[in-house]
Structures are given as structure tokens and as C-alpha cells.
N, C-alpha and C positions, 0 to 999 in steps of 0.2 A: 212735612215736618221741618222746624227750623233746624237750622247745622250751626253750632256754636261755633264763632270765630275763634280761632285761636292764631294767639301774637306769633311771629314768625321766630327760629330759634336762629339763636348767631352761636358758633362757635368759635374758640381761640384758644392757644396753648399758652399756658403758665409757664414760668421761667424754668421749672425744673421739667417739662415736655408733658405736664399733664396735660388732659384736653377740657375745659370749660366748653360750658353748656350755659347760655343765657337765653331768657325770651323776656317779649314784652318790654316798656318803656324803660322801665327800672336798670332790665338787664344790659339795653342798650347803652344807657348811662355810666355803667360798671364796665362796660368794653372797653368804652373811648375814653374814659377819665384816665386811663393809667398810660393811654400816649397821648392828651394831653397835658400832663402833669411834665412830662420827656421833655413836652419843648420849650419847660422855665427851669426844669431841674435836670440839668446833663449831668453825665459822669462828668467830671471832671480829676484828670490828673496832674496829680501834685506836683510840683517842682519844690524840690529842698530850696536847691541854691537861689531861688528869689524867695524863697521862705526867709533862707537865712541875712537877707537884704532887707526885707520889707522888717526881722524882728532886730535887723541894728538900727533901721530908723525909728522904730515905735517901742521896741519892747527891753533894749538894752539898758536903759537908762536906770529902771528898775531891776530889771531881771537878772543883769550883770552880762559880761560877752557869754559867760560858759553858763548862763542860766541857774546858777546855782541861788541865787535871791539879793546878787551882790554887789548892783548894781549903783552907779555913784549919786543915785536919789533915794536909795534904800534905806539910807540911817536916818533921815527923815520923815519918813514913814512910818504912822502908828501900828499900820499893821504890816509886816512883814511880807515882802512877795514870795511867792512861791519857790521855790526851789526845785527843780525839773529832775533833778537825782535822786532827789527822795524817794522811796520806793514807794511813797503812796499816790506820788505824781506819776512813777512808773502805773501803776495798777490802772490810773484812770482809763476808760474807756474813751477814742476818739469822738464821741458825738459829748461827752463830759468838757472836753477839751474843747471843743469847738464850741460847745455852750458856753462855755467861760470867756471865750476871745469872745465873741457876736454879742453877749448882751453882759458881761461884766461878775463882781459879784457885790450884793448889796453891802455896804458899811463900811466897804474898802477902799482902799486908791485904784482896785481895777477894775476900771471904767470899759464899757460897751465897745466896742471898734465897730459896731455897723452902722452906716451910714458914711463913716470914714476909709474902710476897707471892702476891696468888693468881695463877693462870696469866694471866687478865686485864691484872692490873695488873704483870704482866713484861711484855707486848703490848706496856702502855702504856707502861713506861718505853723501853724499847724504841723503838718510833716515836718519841718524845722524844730517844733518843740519837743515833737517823738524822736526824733533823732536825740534830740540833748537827754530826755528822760533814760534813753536804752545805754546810749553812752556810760550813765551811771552806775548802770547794775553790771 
């Protein structure tokens, strides 16, 4: 009688110490894509204080020094910049915030920073901007 092959099983622990169970191609696939996904997307941690450097050379201008929207290209501006103390800029969620630095928002003067900032220094500006936001409240 034949004996069905069956695909070999890989095991591996999820982040909170569950134990996965994969077989077969598929599962193989699902093992290794989440380290090598690791070796393009690091943790990276933040640094304020080149946050707070990289948004007086890019984001002052608009933004104002204290982020409040008051920046000396501001009154120029059809549409107003954001103001970081508002408690709705408080509310945002950091991947909110971080979508708005990396690709912009449409109809506005604020334009995309990716390609000009690297992933890092969005982190950084970033943390810089939560800082200004919490400050407010």
C-alpha cells in the first residue's frame, strides 16, 4: 500500500510565546517572511533631539519653532498648517502622523518628505512632533 507523503512540520514562537505550527510550502513561506521582513524594517529608535533639528530645517518654516501653525510662511498659506497643540493633533495616532510626514496631504502645502528624509529621520521628526503635541495638553 502507498504511504501519503506528508510536508514536514516547522515550528516557531509568536511574539507573545505562543507555539506555531506550520507545514508544507505555504507554511514555509509564512515562517521566513516575518525575518525577512526584520532585515528592511528595524525597530528603530527615536531620537527627539535630531527630531527636533531635522523639523527646524524642514518644518519650522510653516509649522512655527513651537509647532503651533505659526510659522513665518504660514500667512501665505491657503490652507493653514497644522498646529501640534490642538487636541486633535494630540489624538492622532503615530502611524497617522507618520503617514502625513512620508507622503503629505493632498490639496495642501504639505508635501511628501519621502525620498528627501530617510525612514529614520521621519521616526525622528516624528517623536519631535509628539513631543510638541503633549506639550499642549
Amino acid at each position: 500500500m502507498l504511504k501519503m507523503l506528508q510536508a514536514p512540520k516547522m515550528t516557531t514562537m509568536d511574539r507573545r510565546g505562543n507555539r506555531l505550527v506550520f507545514s508544507g510550502l505555504a507554511g514555509f513561506l509564512l515562517l521566513i517572511s516575518p525575518s525577512m521582513s526584520s532585515l528592511y524594517a528595524q525597530e528603530y529608535p527615536s531620537d527627539v533631539i535630531r527630531g527636533k533639528t531635522l523639523y527646524a530645517r524642514h518644518c519650522l518654516e510653516c509649522h512655527g519653532s513651537g509647532g503651533r501653525g505659526d510659522g513665518p510662511a504660514a500667512a501665505s498659506l491657503k490652507v493653514e498648517p497644522a498646529d501640534f497643540h490642538r487636541f486633535r493633533s494630540f489624538l492622532k495616532s503615530d502611524e497617522e502622523l507618520l503617514r502625513t510626514i512620508e507622503h503629505g496631504i493632498v490639496f495642501s502645502p504639505m508635501h511628501s518628505w519621502r525620498g528627501q528624509l530617510t525612514d529614520e529621520e521621519m521616526q525622528d521628526v516624528l517623536a519631535y512632533v509628539r513631543l510638541l503635541s503633549q506639550q499642549g495638553q
